[in-house]
C-alpha positions in Angstrom: 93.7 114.1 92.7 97.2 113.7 94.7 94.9 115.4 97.6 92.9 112.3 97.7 95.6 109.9 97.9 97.3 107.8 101.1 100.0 106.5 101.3 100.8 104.2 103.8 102.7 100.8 104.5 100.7 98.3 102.8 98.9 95.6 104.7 97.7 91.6 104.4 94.2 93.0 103.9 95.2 95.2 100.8 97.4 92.0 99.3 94.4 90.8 96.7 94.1 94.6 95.5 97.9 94.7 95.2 97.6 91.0 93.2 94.9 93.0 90.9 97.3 96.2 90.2 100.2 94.0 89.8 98.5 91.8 87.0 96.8 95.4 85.2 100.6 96.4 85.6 102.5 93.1 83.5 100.4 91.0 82.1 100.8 92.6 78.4 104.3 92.1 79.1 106.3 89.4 77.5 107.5 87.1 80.6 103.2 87.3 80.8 102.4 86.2 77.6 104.9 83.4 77.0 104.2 82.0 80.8 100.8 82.7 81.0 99.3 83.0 77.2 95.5 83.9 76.7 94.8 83.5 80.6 92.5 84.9 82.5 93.6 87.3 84.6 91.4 86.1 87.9 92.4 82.7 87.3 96.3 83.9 88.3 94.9 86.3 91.3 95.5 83.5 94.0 98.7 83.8 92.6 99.9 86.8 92.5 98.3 87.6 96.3 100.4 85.0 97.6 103.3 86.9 95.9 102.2 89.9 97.3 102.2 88.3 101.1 105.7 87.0 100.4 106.6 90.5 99.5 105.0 92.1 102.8 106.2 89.5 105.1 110.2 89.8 104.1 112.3 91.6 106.4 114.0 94.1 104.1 111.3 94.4 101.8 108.9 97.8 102.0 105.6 97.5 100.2 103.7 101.2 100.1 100.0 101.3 99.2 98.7 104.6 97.4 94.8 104.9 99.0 92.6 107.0 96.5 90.7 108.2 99.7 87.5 109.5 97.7 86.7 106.0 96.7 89.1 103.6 99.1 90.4 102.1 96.9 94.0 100.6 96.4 95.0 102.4 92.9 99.3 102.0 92.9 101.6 100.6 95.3 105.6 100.5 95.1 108.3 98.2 96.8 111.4 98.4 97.8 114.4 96.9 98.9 115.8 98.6 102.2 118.6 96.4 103.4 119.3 98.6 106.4 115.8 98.9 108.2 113.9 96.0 108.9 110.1 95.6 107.7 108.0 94.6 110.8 105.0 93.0 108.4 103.6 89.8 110.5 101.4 87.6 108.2 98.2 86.2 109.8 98.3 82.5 110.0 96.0 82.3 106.8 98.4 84.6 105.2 101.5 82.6 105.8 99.8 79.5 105.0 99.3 81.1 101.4 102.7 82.0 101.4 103.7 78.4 102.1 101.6 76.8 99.3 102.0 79.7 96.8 103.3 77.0 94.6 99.9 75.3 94.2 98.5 78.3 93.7 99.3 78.8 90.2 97.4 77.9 87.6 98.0 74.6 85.9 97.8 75.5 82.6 101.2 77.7 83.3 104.5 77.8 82.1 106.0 77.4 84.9 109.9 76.6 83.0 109.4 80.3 81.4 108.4 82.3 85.1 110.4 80.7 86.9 113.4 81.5 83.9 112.4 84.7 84.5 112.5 85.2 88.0 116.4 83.4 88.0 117.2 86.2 85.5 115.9 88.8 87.5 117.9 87.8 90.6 121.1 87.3 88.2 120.6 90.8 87.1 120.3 91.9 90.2 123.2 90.3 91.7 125.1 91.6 89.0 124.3 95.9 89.5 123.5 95.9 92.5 125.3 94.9 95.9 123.9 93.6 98.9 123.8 97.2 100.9 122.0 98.9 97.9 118.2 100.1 97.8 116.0 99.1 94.6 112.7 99.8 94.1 110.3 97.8 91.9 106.8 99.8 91.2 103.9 99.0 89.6 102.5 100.7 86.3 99.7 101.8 87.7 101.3 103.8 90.6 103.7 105.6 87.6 100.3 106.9 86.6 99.4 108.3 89.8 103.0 109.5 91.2 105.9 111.2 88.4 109.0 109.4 89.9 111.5 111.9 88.6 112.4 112.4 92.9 114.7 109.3 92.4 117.5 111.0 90.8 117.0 112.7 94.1 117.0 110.4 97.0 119.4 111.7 99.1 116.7 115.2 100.3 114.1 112.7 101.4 114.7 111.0 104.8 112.3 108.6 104.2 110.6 106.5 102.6 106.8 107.9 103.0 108.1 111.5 102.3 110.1 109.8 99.0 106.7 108.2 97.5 104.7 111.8 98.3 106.5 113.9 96.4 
């Protein structure tokens, strides 16, 4: 199967497939449930693309997509947080605009007191074992299943990042 897999910088155009792994990935999760409990999944898709366009467009955030070439179709992606080389991503205009009202994207029926909670514990966390000059990775479920990560005990025999994600 790994034969039939690309990886590759992700791009706007993969953003609603990134969304769609992204929910398949968390939403049994408990930050899920409590913010988001009993919702359809496509209701939160708008979103979690927005999300997913923030992520592409910031400068020190990489965003891989893993291609399953014998069916194109998205099937794992992984980000990750590269403070010393500069993403290049440009956002289409309709992309940015997303990005701009991603707030009134999200469903109504959200908890928005219990995401947004969790997002400022995140970024405490964060700020706490980690320093501004470190790398951090956040990937999706879904790619676990297609890629073993045990490489990142390794890091250092893997000049970059592409070579990092195909091993």
């Amino acid at each position: 199967m790994t034969n039939n897999i690309d990886i590759h910088y992700a791009s706007e155009s993969e953003s609603a497939a990134l969304g769609h792994i992204n929910i398949a990935s968390f939403r049994h999760g408990l930050v899920w449930l409590n913010a988001l409990p009993g919702m359809d999944p496509e209701v939160c898709m708008p979103m979690k693309q927005a999300r997913c366009l923030e992520k592409l467009a910031s400068p020190d955030i990489h965003v891989f997509s893993a291609v399953d070439t014998s069916v194109d179709r998205v099937v794992g992606y992984a980000r990750w947080t590269v403070p010393w080389e500069e993403n290049k991503v440009e956002l289409s205009e309709e992309g940015r605009t997303m990005v701009a009202n991603a707030a009134s994207l999200r469903p109504k029926e959200m908890r928005a007191d219990i995401w947004e909670l969790s997002l400022k514990l995140m970024k405490e966390k964060k700020a706490v074992h980690t320093t501004k000059d470190d790398m951090s990775t956040w990937i999706s479920a879904i790619c676990r299943l297609v890629f073993p990560f045990p490489f990142l005990a390794a890091w250092g025999s893997f000049p970059t990042l592409r070579e990092a994600c195909l091993q």
